[in-house]
ZAVEXTI-233785 format. One line per field, with one value per residue (C-alpha): residue in three letters; x, y, z; residue number from 1; chain. Coordinates in Angstrom, 2 decimals, decimal comma, m for minus. Example, Ala and Ser with C-alpha at 12.3 -4.5 7.8 and 13.67 -1.06 7.14 Angstrom:
! ZAVEXTI-233785
residu <- [Ala / Ser]
x <- [12,30 / 13,67]
y <- [m4,50 / m1,06]
z <- [7,80 / 7,14]
num <- [1 / 2]
chaine <- [A / A]
***
This chain:
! ZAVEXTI-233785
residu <- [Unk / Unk / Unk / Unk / Unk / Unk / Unk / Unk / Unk / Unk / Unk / Unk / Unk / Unk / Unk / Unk / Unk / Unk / Unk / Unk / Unk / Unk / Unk / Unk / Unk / Unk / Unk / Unk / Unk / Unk / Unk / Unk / Unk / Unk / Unk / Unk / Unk / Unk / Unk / Unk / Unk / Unk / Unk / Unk / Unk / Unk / Unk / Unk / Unk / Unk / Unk / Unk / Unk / Unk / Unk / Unk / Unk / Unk / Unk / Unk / Unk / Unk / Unk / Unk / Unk / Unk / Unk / Unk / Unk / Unk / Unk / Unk / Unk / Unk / Unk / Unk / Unk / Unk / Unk / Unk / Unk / Unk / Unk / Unk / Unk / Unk / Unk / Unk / Unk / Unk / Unk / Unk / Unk / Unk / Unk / Unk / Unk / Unk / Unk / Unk / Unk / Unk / Unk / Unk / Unk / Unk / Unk / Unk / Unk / Unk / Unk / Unk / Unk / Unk / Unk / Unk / Unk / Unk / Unk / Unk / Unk / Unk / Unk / Unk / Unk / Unk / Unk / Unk / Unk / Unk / Unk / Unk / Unk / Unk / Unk / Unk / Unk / Unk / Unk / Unk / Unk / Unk / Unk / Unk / Unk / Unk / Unk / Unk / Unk / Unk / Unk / Unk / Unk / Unk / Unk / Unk / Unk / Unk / Unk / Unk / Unk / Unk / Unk / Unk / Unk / Unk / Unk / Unk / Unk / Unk / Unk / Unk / Unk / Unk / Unk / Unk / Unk / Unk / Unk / Unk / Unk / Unk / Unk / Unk / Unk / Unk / Unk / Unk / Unk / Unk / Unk / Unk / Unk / Unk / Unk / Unk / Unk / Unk / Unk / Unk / Unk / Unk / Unk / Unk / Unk / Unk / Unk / Unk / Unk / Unk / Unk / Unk / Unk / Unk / Unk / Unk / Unk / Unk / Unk / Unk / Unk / Unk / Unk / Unk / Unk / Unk / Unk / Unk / Unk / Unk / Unk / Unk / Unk / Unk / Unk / Unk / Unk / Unk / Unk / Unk / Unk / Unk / Unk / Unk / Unk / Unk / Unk / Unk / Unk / Unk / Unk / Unk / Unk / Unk / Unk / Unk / Unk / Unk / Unk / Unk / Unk / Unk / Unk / Unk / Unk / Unk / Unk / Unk / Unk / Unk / Unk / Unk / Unk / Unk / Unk / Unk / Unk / Unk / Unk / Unk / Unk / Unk / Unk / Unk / Unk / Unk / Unk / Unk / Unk / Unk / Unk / Unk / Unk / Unk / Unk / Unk / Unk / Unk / Unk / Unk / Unk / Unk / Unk / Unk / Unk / Unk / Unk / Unk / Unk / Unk / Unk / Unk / Unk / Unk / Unk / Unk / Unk / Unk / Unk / Unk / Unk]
x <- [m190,65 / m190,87 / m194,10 / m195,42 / m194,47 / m196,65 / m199,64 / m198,84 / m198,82 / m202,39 / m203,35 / m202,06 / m201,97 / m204,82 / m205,18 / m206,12 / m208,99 / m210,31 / m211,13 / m213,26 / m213,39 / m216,82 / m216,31 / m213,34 / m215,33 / m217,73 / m214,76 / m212,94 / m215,31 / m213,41 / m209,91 / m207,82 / m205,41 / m202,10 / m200,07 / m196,42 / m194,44 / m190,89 / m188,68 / m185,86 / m185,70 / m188,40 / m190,24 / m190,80 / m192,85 / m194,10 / m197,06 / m199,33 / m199,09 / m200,47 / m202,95 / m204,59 / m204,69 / m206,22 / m208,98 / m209,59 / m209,14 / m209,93 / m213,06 / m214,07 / m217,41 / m216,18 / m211,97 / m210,24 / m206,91 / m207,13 / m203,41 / m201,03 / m197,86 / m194,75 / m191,38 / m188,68 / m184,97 / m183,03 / m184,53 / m182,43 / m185,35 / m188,96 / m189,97 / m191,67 / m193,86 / m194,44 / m196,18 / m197,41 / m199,28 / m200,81 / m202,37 / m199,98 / m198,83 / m195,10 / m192,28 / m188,80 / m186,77 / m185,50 / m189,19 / m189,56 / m187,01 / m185,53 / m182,88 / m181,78 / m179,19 / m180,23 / m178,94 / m178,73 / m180,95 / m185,19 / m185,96 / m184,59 / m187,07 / m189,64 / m188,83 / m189,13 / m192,27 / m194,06 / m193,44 / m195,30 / m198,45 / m201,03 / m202,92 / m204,26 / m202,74 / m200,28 / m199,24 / m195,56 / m195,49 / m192,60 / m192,35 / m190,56 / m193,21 / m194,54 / m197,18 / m199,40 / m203,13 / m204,99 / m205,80 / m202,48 / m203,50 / m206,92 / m205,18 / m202,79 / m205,24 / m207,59 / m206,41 / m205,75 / m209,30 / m211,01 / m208,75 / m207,59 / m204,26 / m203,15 / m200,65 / m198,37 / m199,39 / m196,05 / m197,16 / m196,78 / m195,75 / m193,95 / m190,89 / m190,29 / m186,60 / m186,48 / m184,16 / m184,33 / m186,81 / m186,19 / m188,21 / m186,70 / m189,98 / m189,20 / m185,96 / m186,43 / m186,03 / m181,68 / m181,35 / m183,99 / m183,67 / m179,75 / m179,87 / m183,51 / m185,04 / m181,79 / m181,52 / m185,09 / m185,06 / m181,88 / m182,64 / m186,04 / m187,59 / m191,36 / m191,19 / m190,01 / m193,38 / m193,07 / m192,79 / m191,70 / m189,61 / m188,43 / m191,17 / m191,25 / m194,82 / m196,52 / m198,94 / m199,06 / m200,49 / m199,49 / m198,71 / m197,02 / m194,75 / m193,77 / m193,18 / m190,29 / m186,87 / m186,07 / m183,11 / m182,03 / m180,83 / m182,00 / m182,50 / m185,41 / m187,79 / m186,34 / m186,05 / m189,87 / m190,61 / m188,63 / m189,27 / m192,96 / m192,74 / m190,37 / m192,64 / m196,39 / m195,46 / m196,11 / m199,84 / m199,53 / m198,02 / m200,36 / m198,97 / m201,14 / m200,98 / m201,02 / m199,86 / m197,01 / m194,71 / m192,30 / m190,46 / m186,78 / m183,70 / m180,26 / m176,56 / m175,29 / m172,93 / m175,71 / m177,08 / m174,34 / m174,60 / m178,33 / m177,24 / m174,44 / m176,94 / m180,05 / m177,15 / m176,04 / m179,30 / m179,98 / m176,83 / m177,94 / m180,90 / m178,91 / m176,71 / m177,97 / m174,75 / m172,60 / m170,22 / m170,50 / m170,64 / m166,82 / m166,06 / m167,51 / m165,96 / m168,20 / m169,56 / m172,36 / m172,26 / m172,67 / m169,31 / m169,79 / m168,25 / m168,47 / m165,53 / m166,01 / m163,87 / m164,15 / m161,68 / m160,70 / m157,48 / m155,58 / m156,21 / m158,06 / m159,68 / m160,84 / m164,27 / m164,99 / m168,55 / m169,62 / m172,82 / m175,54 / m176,19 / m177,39 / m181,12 / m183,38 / m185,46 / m188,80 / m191,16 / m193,25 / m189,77 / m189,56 / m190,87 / m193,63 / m193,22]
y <- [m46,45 / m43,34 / m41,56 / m41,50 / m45,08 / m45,95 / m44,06 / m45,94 / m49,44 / m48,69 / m47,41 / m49,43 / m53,34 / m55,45 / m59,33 / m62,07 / m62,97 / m59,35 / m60,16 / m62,59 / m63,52 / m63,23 / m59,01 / m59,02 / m60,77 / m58,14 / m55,22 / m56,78 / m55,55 / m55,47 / m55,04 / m57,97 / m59,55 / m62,20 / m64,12 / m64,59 / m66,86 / m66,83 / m70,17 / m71,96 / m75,55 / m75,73 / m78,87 / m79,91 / m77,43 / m75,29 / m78,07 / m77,59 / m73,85 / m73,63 / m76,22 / m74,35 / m70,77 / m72,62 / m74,76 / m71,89 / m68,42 / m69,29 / m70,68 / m69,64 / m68,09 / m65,89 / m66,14 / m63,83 / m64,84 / m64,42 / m65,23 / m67,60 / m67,30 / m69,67 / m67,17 / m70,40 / m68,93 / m71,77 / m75,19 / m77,65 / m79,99 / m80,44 / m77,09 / m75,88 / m79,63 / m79,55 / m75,95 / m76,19 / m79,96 / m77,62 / m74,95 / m72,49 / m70,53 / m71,08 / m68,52 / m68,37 / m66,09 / m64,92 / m65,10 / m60,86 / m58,62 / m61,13 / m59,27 / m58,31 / m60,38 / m62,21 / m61,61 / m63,34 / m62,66 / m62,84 / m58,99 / m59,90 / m62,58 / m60,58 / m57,52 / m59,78 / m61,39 / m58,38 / m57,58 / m60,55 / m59,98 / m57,11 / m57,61 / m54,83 / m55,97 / m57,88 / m60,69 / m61,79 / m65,79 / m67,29 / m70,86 / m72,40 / m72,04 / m74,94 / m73,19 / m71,50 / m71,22 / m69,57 / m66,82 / m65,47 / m63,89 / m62,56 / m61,01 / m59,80 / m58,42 / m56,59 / m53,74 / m53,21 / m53,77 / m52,16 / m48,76 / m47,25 / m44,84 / m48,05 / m49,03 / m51,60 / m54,17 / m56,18 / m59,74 / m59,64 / m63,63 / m65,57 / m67,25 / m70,11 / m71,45 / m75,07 / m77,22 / m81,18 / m81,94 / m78,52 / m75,44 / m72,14 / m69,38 / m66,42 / m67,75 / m66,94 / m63,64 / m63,35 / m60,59 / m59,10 / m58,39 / m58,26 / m55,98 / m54,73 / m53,53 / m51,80 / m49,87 / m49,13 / m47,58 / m45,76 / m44,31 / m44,45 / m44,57 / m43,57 / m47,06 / m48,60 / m50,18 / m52,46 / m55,87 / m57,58 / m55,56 / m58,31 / m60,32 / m62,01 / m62,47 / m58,85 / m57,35 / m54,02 / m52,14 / m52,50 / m48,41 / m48,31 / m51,40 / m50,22 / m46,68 / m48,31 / m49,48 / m53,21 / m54,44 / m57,55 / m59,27 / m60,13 / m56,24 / m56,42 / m56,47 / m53,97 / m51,38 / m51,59 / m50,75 / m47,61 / m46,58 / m46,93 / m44,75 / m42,14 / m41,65 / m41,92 / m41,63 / m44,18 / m44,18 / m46,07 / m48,94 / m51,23 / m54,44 / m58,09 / m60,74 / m63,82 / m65,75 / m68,36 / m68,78 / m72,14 / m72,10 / m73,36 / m71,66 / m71,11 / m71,34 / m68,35 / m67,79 / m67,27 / m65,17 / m63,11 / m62,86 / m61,39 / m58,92 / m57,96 / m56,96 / m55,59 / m52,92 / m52,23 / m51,40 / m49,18 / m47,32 / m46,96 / m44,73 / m43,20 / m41,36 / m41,52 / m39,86 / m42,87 / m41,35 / m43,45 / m46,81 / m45,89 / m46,28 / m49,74 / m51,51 / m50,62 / m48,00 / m47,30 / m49,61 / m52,35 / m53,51 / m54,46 / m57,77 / m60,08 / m61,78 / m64,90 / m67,58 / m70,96 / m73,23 / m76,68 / m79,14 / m76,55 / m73,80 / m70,87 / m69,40 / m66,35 / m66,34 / m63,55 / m62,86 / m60,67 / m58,41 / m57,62 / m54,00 / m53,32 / m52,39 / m52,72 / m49,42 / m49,08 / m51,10 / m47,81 / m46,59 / m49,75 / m50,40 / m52,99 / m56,41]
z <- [m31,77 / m33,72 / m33,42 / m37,03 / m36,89 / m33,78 / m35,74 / m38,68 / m37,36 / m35,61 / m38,63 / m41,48 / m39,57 / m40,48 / m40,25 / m43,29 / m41,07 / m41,39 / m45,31 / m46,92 / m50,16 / m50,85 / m49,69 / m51,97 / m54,98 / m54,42 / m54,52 / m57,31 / m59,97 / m63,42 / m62,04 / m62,85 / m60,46 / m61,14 / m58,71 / m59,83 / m57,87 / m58,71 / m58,66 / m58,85 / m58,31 / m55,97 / m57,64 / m53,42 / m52,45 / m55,43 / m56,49 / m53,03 / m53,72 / m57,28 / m56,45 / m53,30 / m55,10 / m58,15 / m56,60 / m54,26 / m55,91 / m59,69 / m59,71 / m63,79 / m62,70 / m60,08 / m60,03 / m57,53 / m59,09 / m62,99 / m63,47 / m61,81 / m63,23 / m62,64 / m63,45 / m63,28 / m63,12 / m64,91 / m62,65 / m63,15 / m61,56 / m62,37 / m61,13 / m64,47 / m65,15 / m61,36 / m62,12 / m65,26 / m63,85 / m60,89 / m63,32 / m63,47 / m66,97 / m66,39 / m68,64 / m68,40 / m67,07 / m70,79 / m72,30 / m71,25 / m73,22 / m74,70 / m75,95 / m72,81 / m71,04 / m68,26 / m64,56 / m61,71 / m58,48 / m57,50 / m58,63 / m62,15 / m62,61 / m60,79 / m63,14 / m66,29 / m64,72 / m64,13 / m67,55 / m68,77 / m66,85 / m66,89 / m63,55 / m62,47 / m58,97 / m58,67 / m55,86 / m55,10 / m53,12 / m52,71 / m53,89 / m50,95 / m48,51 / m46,56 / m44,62 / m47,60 / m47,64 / m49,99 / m47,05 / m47,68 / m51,39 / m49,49 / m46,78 / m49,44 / m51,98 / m49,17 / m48,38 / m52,20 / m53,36 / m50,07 / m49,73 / m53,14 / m51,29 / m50,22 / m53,07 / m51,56 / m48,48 / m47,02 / m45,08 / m41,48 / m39,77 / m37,62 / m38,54 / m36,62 / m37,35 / m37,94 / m37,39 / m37,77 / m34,83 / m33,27 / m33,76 / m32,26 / m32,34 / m34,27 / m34,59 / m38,67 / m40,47 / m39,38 / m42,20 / m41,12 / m37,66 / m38,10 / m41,25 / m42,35 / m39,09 / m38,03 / m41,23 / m41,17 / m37,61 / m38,57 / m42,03 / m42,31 / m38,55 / m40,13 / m41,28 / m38,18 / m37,87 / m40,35 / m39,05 / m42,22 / m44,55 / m46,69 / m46,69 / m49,81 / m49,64 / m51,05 / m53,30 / m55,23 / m58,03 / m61,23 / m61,81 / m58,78 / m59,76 / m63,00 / m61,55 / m59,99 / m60,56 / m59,40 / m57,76 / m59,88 / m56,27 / m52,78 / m52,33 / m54,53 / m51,31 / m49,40 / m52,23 / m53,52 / m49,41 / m49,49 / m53,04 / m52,39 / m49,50 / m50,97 / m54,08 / m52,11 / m48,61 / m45,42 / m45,89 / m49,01 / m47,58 / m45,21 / m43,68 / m43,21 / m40,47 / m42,39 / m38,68 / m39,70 / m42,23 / m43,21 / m45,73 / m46,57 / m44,43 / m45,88 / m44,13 / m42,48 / m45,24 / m47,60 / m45,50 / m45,80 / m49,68 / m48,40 / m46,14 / m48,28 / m51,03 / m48,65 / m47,43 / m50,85 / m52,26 / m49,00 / m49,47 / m53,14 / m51,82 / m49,30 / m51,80 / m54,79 / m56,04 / m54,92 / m52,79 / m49,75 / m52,16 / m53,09 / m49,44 / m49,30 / m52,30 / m55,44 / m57,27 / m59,28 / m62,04 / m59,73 / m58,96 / m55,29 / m53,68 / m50,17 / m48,86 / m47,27 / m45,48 / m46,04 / m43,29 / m43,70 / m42,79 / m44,82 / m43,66 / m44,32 / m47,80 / m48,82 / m51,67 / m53,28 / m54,15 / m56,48 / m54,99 / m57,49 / m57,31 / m60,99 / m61,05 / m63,99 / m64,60 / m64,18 / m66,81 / m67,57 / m69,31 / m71,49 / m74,95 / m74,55 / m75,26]
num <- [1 / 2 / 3 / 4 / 5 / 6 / 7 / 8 / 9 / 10 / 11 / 12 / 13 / 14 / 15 / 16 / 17 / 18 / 19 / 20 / 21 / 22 / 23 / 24 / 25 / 26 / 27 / 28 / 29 / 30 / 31 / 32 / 33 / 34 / 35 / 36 / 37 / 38 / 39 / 40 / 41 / 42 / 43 / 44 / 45 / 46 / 47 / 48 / 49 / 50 / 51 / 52 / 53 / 54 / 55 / 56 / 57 / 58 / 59 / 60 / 61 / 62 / 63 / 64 / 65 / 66 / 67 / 68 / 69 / 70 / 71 / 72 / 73 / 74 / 75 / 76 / 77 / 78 / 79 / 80 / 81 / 82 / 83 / 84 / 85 / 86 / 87 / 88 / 89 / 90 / 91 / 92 / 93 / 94 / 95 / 96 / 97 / 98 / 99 / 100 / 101 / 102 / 103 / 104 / 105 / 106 / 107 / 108 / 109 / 110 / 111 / 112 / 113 / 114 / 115 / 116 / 117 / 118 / 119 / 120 / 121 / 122 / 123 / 124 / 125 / 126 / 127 / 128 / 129 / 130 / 131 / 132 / 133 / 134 / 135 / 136 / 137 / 138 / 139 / 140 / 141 / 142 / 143 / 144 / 145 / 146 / 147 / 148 / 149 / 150 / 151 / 152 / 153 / 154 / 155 / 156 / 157 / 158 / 159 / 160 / 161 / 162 / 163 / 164 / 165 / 166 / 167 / 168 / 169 / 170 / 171 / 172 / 173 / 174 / 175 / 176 / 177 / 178 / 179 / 180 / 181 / 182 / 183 / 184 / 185 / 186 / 187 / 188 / 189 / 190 / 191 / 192 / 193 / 194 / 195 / 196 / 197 / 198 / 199 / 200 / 201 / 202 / 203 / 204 / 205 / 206 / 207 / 208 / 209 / 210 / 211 / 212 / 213 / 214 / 215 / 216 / 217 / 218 / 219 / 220 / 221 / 222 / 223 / 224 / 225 / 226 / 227 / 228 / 229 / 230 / 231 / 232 / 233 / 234 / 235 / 236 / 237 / 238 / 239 / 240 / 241 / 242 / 243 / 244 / 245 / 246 / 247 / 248 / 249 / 250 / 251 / 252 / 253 / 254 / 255 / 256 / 257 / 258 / 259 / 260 / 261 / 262 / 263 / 264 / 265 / 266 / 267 / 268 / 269 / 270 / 271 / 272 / 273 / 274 / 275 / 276 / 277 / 278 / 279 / 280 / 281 / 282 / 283 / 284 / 285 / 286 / 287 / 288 / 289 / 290 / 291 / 292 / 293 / 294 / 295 / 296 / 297 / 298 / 299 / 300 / 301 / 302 / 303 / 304 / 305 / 306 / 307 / 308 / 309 / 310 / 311 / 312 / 313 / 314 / 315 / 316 / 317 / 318 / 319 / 320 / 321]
chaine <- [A / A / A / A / A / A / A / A / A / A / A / A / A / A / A / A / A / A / A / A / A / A / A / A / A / A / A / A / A / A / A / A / A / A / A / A / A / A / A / A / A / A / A / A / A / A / A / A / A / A / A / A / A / A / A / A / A / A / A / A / A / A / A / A / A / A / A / A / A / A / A / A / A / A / A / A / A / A / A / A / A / A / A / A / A / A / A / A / A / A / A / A / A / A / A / A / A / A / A / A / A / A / A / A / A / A / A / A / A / A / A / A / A / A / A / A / A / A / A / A / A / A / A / A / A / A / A / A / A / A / A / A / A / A / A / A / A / A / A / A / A / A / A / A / A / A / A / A / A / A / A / A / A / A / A / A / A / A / A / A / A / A / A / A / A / A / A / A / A / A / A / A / A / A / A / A / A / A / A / A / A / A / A / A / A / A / A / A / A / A / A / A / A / A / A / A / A / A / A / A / A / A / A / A / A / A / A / A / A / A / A / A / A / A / A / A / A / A / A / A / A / A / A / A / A / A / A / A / A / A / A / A / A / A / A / A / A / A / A / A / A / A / A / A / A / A / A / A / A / A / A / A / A / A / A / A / A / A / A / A / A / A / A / A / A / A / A / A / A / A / A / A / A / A / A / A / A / A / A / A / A / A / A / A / A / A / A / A / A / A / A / A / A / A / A / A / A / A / A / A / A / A / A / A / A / A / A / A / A / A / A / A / A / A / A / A / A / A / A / A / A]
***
């Protein structure tokens, strides 16, 4: 591991179980905090969620959570009643800027979600997980309201893969260990010690996240991780051991689609003037694709995919809605 990264991890790692929330109650003061929990037909899972940071975190006399926001990306199932029954203030995707044409992908409804929130911190949860407690927003939110250079804190887990009946350990996280971590320890080494670099699960401040442009893909994750670092160094990014996380798993072919866009919106920041995008089918107005092969009794078939690499610009450059 690089050096700086070795320092950092001893430095910047912490543990849920190291915060309480009666300590972060007491830190809180006036600042204001929302949860926003982006979705797409995840009427399953999404309920339990809501419910646990509500009956734990929102309690009207002392709420660490003042906003729970629901950002639903087109459900075509009960995700928004399911939300809106648990306590949560659920918008659509279209509901921010709504004169700008929607796109496809998680950071475009995260973009348009942070837009219609003014926490002064802000907490990302996936709605797919089946393994949430409510220590997951402390563990989150403590190094935010206890150290003020931190500006960014990634969760830190397990991901067990699971199969059926079977359970592989750490066999979860494919793009990352196949795509993240190596372009990490390539490109950006100093962060090397980052155990989770697309963890969907993170918190930030508000100035820092609309400093920032968002990928409107699956790169959304990775590019807040080495914005935030390029803009307010390592130091400003601590990590949190939040222990296991289950959540939904996707085919290897979607997977693909994920990888496909984590290394476009690395190359992105690699060369900001685009020349080594040319050289992998795209340039700078996003026009980036995956082939894929689908095989059956007649043969083989290419699929085309397109590969969002558009990013929306940072919210502190648009008029407010």
């Amino acid at each position: 591991m690089h050096p700086s990264a070795q320092s950092w991890l001893a430095r910047r790692t912490s543990r849920a179980e190291d915060f309480t929330l009666a300590d972060l109650l007491a830190a809180k003061g006036t600042t204001t905090v929302s949860v926003i929990s982006p979705a797409l037909d995840e009427a399953e899972t999404i309920g339990p969620i809501l419910e646990a940071i509500r009956t734990s975190l929102m309690d009207p006399a002392a709420p660490l959570v003042d906003d729970l926001v629901v950002v639903d990306s087109g459900s075509t199932d009960n995700t928004a009643i399911v939300a809106a029954e648990a306590g949560a203030r659920v918008i659509r995707r279209e509901e921010a800027f709504p004169e700008i044409p929607i796109l496809p992908g998680k950071g475009e409804a995260l973009w348009r979600a942070l837009a219609a929130t003014s926490g002064d911190l802000v907490v990302f949860v996936d709605a797919d997980l089946r393994s949430f407690t409510p220590s997951y927003i402390i563990g989150l939110l403590g190094p935010l309201l206890t150290d003020p250079e931190v500006q960014l804190v990634k969760a830190v887990y397990e991901r067990p893969l699971v199969e059926g009946s079977r359970t592989v350990p750490a066999g979860g996280g494919r793009v990352t260990e196949l795509v993240a971590r190596p372009l990490l320890n390539a490109h950006w080494p100093h962060l090397s010690g980052i155990a989770q670099p697309l963890a969907g699960e993170y918190a930030g401040r508000r100035s820092l996240l609309e400093s920032l442009p968002f990928a409107t893909g699956y790169g959304v994750d990775f590019a807040l991780l080495v914005d935030t670092d390029a803009r307010f160094g390592a130091d400003a990014i601590a990590q949190v051991d939040l222990g296991v996380r289950l959540h939904r798993h996707h085919d290897e072919q979607r997977l693909g689609r994920m990888a496909a866009e984590i290394w476009a919106t690395a190359l992105r920041r690699l060369d900001p003037d685009g020349r080594v995008r040319r050289n992998h089918g795209g340039d700078r107005e996003g026009q980036a694709s995956l082939v894929q092969f689908h095989h059956d009794a007649d043969g083989l078939h290419p699929v085309e995919h397109p590969i969002p690499t558009t990013e929306r610009p940072p919210l502190n450059t648009m008029p407010r809605v």
